[in-house]
Residue, then its C-alpha position, 0 to 999 in steps of 0.5 A: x416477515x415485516x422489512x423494517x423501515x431502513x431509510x427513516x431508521x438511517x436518517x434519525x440516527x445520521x443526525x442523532x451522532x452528528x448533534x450528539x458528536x458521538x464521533x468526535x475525538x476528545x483532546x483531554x481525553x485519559x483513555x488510551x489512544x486509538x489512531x484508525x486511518x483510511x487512505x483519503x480519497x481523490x474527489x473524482x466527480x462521479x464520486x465513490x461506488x461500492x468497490x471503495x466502500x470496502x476498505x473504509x468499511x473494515x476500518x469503520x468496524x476496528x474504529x467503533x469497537x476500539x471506541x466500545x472497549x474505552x480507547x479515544x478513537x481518532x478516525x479522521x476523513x479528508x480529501x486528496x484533492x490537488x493532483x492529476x485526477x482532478x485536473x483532467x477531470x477539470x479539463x474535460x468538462x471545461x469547468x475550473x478545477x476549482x469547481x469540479x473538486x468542491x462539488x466532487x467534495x460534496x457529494x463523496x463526503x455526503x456518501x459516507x455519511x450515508x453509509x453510517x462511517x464513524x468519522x470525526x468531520x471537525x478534522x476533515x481536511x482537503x489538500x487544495x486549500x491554502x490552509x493545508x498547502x501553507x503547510x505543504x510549502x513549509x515541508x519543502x522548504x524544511x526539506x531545501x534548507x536540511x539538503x532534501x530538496x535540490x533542482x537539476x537537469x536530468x533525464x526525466x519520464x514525461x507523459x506526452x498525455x498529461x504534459x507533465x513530469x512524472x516520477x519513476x514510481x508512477x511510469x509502469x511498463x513504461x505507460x504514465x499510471x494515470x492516463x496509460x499513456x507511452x511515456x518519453x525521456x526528456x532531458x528537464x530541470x527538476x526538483x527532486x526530493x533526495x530520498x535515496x538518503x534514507x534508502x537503507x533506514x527505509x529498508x531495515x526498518x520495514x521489519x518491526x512494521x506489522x505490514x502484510x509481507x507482500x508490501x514490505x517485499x515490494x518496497x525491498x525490491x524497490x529500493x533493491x540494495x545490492x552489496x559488492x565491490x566498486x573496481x577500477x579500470x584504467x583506461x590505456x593511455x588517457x589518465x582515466x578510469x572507467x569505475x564498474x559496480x558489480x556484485x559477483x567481483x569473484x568473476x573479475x578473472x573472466x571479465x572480457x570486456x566492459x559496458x558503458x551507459x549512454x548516460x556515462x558522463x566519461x563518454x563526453x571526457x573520451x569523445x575527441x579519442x573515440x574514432x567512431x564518435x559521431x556513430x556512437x553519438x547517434x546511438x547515445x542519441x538513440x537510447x537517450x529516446x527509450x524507456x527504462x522498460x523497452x531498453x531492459x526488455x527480457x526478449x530484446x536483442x542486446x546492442x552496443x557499439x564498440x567504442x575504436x581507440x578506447x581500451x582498458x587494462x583488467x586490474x587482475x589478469x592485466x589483460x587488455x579489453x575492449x569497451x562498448x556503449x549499450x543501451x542495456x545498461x542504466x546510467x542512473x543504476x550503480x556507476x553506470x557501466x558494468x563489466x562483462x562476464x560472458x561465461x557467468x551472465x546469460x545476457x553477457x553470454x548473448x553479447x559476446x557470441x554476436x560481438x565475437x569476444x572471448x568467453x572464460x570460465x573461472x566458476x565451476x559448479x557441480x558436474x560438467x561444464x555446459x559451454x553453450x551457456x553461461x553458468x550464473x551459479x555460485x562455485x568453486x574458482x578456476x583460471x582464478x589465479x591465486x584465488x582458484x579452489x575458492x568458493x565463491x563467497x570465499x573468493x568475494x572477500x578475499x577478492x575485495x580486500x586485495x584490491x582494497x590493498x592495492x588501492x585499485x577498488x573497494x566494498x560498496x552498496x547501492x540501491x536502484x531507488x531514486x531520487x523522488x521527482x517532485x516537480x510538476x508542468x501542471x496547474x493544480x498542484x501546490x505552488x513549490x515557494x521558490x523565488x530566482x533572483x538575477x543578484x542573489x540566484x535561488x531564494x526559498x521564499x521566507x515562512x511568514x510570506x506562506x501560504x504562495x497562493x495558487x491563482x485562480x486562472x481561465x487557461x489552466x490546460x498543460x502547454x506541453x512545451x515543459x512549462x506549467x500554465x502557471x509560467x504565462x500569469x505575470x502578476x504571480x511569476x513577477x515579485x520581488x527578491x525576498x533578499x534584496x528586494x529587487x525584481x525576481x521571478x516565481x518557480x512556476x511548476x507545482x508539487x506532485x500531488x503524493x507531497x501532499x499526502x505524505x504527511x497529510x495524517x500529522x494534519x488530522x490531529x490538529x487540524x485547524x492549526x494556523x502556526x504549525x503543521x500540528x502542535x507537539x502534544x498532540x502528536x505525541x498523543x495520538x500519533x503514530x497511526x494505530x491502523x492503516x487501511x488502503x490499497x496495496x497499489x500505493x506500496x512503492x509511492x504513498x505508502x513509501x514516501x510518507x515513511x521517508x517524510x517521518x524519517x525526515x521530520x523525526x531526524x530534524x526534531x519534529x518528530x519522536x517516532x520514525x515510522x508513521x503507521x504501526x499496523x498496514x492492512x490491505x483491502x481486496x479489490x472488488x470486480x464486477x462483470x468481470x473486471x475491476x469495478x471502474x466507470x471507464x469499463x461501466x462496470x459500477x454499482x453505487x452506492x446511492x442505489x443499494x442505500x435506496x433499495x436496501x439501506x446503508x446496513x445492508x451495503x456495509x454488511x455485504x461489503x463484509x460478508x462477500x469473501x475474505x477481506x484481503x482477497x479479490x472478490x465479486x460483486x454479485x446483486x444477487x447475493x446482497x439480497x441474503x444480507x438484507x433478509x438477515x437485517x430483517x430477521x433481526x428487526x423480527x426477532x426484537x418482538x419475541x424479546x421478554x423482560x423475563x429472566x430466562x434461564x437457558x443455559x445452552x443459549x447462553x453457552x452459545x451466545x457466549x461461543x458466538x461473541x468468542x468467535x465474533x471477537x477473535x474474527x474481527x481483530x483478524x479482518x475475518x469479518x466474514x466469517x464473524x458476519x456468518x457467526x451471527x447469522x448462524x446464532x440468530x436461526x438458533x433465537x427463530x427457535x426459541x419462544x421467548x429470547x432473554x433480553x440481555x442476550x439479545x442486547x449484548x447481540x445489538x451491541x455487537x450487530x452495532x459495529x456491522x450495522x450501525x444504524x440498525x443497532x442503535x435502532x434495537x439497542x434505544x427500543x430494548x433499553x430506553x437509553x438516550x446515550x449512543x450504544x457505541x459508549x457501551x461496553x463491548x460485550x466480552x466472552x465469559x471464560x466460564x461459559x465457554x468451558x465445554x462438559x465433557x461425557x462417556x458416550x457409549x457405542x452399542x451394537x445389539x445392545x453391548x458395548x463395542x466403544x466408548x468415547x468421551x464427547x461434549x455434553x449435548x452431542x447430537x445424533x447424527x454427529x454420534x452416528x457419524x462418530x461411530x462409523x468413524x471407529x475402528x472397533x466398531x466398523x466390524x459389526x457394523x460392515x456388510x449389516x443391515x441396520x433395522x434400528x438406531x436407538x439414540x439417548x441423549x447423552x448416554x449411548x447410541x444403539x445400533x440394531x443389525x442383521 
């Protein structure tokens, strides 16, 4: 077999699509759209290994045969590139982030090239210039004045390691997501993004979206709406009242005692009456250190501290109970205490036994009571009152509507979403365009005066001291009141770098737009994404926020769509040695050395044919080595193409299946199996004398989306065409070549007919022979025989003779 000539074959073609701009999207273009998305990369130094060339590799087919079948394919590239990575990256080397993010730049968007991706590079865009930050700022400033975007002090998650802020969704297990880091709380004034005011919008809507479920489920779980009833219970002798959220009130009657947060702000109002105060400040103090995580610990003891002097009054049973502050309860949840229900919640059960509170059963379920537990179950009311022999649901609205009556609660939703920190103590961000003035107080800075520029500085290391480095540059913090004129001070923190990405994908379809962050008629041409494909990592962050951007843009006018991609699919993570494919764990392959030892066809082939496209997999250097012999198959067969007409019809009914099953698996991600339908047609051509040329350009053509560079190599030697092949049509199946001829085959044994069985015309004799010791009426003359002789003929009858 001769290896054909992979890396002069790339290199031509590379430059060819570039000088051709067969790539580029036409703006007056009448074809329908089709908008391909990939989730841009972080420009990490050490650039791309092949476990991210997956997904851009999945898109890159979908792009280029939308682009065969007559859409105007929009399929943009650009990079995140402000943002944590970046800097760390920055501060370990000593070099300016500045620096280190171009070269980065440089040398991923030169492996993609490499790599055959059909992206149109005039809209490459990268975040950290002001060109594109302009924009970032005129988003927030859009926000500020819609009541989006608001400062206040607040309990924050804080990496001690990156010396910055985080928001909720980037704390997990309680570690910073970025550096593993233990996060802390610190109490900080921050800017946040009021996006719990789309909490149930962003919920509902996630059922028209062709996403795949396990993203929607968790962005339901995140956003977690709970319904209930908001009760009200009066404190004795205060003229106050503790307001408890809970979604099971059907148990009101068995509530012994309540919980406040630490963070309840009663707890400050009832501090001169709470005799224990200073033991319970300590506490408060205490719980204040923890994490979200270490305080809602399944395993962990639940502790509280009884609050002396303090009672409420059970609106319902009139009771008398006491109060208790316990970490356990979240002040940033519902309205911050909860009531206790020991014989209905395990964890309340848990509380009362170590704390000696009474325990009632007003839930019966099936069967007998089990006193040694709580049953959390839905039943039958008892000690109830009035509402005993209720159901539980019964009993929630009648429940409800009394107390609604006697104005002592109401129906009530909340979500466990929060709202968005945005704010960051860290250099390389967008600068948030606020000015603090002593005369006129916060002033957004005017939209003719963006971008606010972030200055290049020598000492751009976090302080840690909850301050960004950009607090200690004077020429950029002094300026001047954009009201009145007189001397003010710049916000000093920058944006989290997920601001940035929210809408970079409005940016691709007007890239170079200096007014605007797109002009209206071409986001009414190509937007929403058609496509999106990225990790599944991003579905309570990126993917979460860039949904509320639309939302936002759409409510203010901007906007004629509310949700940004239409079709979500999530790539599988690719391992090597064991673990996840990453530099920390010296686990990566590059892409650089399959692109010298192999090619850039074999790379993107592999990255396909290794397993189910949306399942982990493993990277094995063995197994490309079947790719690249397949490549080379191809390259071989190109010599036994006749300009004859050949009429073989079996071939072409093959073909014809092959391109049926190739159609259908691609526009599944199934692109494995459709890779392996092409491999399994070519060792039928290895048989053939001569292939017919048509059939064998229409194979090129589809080889093309897979194999880009090897399919323009064949598809310009077979037709002598100068234009691309991607402005080909995409070969379609014929209908009537796929119609399979139908025949009465014969079952004989001896010689007379023991079955008959209608079978596709061409069966061949081992599936005949596996057909007949399949059939009930032959297996009594054929079980315990000795077979001396199988007589096949070809579409007609299989005799067997026996002993």
């Amino acid at each position: 077999m001769q290896f054909y000539p992979f890396s002069k074959i790339e290199k031509k073609w590379q430059k060819f699509w570039e000088e051709k701009k067969v790539f580029e999207t036409k703006e007056n273009s009448k074809k329908p759209k089709f908008y391909c998305l990939d989730m841009f990369p972080y420009p990490s130094a050490e650039g791309l290994h092949v476990g991210h060339f997956r997904g851009y590799t999945f898109s890159d087919v979908i792009a280029k045969k939308r682009k065969m079948e007559g859409y105007e394919v929009l399929h943009p590239m650009g990079f995140d590139a402000f943002g944590l990575p970046a800097e760390n990256f920055a501060i370990k080397t000593g070099i300016h982030p500045q620096i280190t993010t171009k070269r980065a730049i440089n040398k991923i968007r030169e492996q993609l090239k490499r790599a055959g991706l059909g992206y149109d590079w005039k809209r490459e865009i990268i975040t950290c210039e002001p060109e594109y930050y302009k924009f970032t700022q005129w988003m927030f400033l859009t926000f500020y004045k819609a009541g989006l975007a608001y400062k206040k002090f607040s309990p924050v998650n804080f990496c001690p390691s990156c010396k910055t802020v985080l928001a909720r969704e980037q704390v997990i297990e309680g570690k910073c997501e970025r550096c593993k880091s233990k996060v802390e709380k610190r109490e900080m004034e921050q800017w946040f993004f009021k996006i719990t005011a789309y909490a149930e919008r962003l919920l509902k809507d996630l059922e028209k979206l062709d996403w795949p479920e396990n993203i929607k489920t968790m962005q339901k779980n995140w956003i977690g709406k709970s319904e209930g009833a908001e009760v009200d219970f009066e404190i004795l002798n205060q003229n106050l009242k503790i307001k408890v959220f809970t979604t099971r009130i059907d148990t009101i009657f068995g509530c012994t005692f309540l919980v406040l947060a630490p963070e309840n702000p009663i707890l400050e109002k009832l501090k001169q009456k709470i005799e224990n105060w200073k033991e319970v400040e300590r506490y408060i103090k205490e719980a204040k250190q923890k994490t979200e995580i270490e305080r809602l610990a399944e395993n962990r003891k639940k502790t509280g501290i009884k609050l002396l002097g303090i009672e409420v009054k059970n609106p319902l049973t009139e009771k008398i109970i006491p109060v208790f502050v316990g970490d356990y309860v979240l002040g940033e949840y519902a309205s911050g205490a909860i009531m206790g229900v020991p014989a209905h919640d395990q964890r309340d059960f848990i509380f009362a036994k170590a704390n000696n509170l009474e325990i009632l059963w007003v839930i019966k379920g099936e069967g007998e009571i089990d006193y040694q537990k709580a049953f959390e179950g839905e039943g039958i009311l008892i000690n109830s009152g009035p509402f005993s022999g209720l159901k539980s649901q019964k009993a929630r609205e009648e429940i409800t509507k009394y107390l609604e009556s006697k104005n002592l609660g109401k129906k009530a939703v909340y979500y466990k979403l929060r709202d968005w920190c945005i704010s960051r103590q860290r250099y390389w961000g967008a600068p948030i365009p606020i000015v603090y003035c002593e005369k006129c107080g916060m002033v957004p800075v005017p939209e003719k005066e963006l971008p606010v520029v972030l200055p290049k500085i020598k000492d751009f290391l976090p302080t840690g001291e909850g301050k960004s480095p950009l607090a200690k540059v004077k020429s950029f913090v002094n300026t001047k009141c954009p009201k009145c004129k007189r001397r003010a001070k710049r916000e000093t923190d920058t944006m989290d770098t997920f601001v940035c990405s929210s809408w970079y994908f409005l940016r691709y379809v007007d890239p170079k737009n200096k007014k605007v962050f797109a002009q209206k008629k071409k986001i009414k041409k190509f937007l929403p994404v058609d496509l999106y494909v990225g990790g599944a990592e991003h579905a309570t962050m990126h993917l979460l926020y860039a949904r509320f951007f639309t939302k936002v843009l759409k409510d203010l006018g901007y906007l004629e769509f509310d949700e940004p991609f239409l079709k979500l699919f999530n790539q599988g993570t690719v391992y090597y040695k064991g673990a996840k494919m990453s530099k920390s764990k010296g686990n990566v392959v590059t892409p650089e050395y399959i692109f010298e030892k192999y090619g850039a066809d074999t790379l993107r082939m592999y990255e396909m044919f290794m397993g189910p496209s949306d399942q982990a997999i493993e990277w094995s250097d063995k197994d490309i080595l079947g790719v690249f012999r397949f490549l080379n198959k191809v390259w071989n067969l190109a010599k036994k193409v006749t300009k004859n007409k050949i009429e073989n019809l079996n071939l072409e009914k093959l073909w014809h299946k092959t391109l049926k099953k190739v159609e259908e698996d691609v526009e599944n991600f199934k692109f494995n199996t459709a890779i392996s339908s092409l491999m399994i047609f070519c060792n039928f051509l290895e048989k053939e004398k001569e292939i017919p040329k048509d059939i064998f350009v229409d194979f090129v053509k589809v080889l093309a989306i897979f194999a880009p560079h090897l399919g323009e190599e064949l598809y310009h030697r077979l037709t002598n065409k100068k234009n691309s092949v991607f402005f080909e049509k995409f070969p379609k199946a014929d209908p009537k070549k796929l119609i399979e001829e139908k025949i009465i085959f014969l079952f004989q044994v001896n010689g007379k007919v023991r079955d008959k069985m209608e079978v596709e015309k061409g069966i061949s004799r081992e599936k005949a022979e596996s057909l007949a010791f399949e059939s009930e009426k032959l297996k009594k003359f054929l079980e315990g025989k000795k077979i001396e002789k199988v007589v096949f003929v070809k579409d007609k009858l299989i005799n067997f003779v026996v002993k």
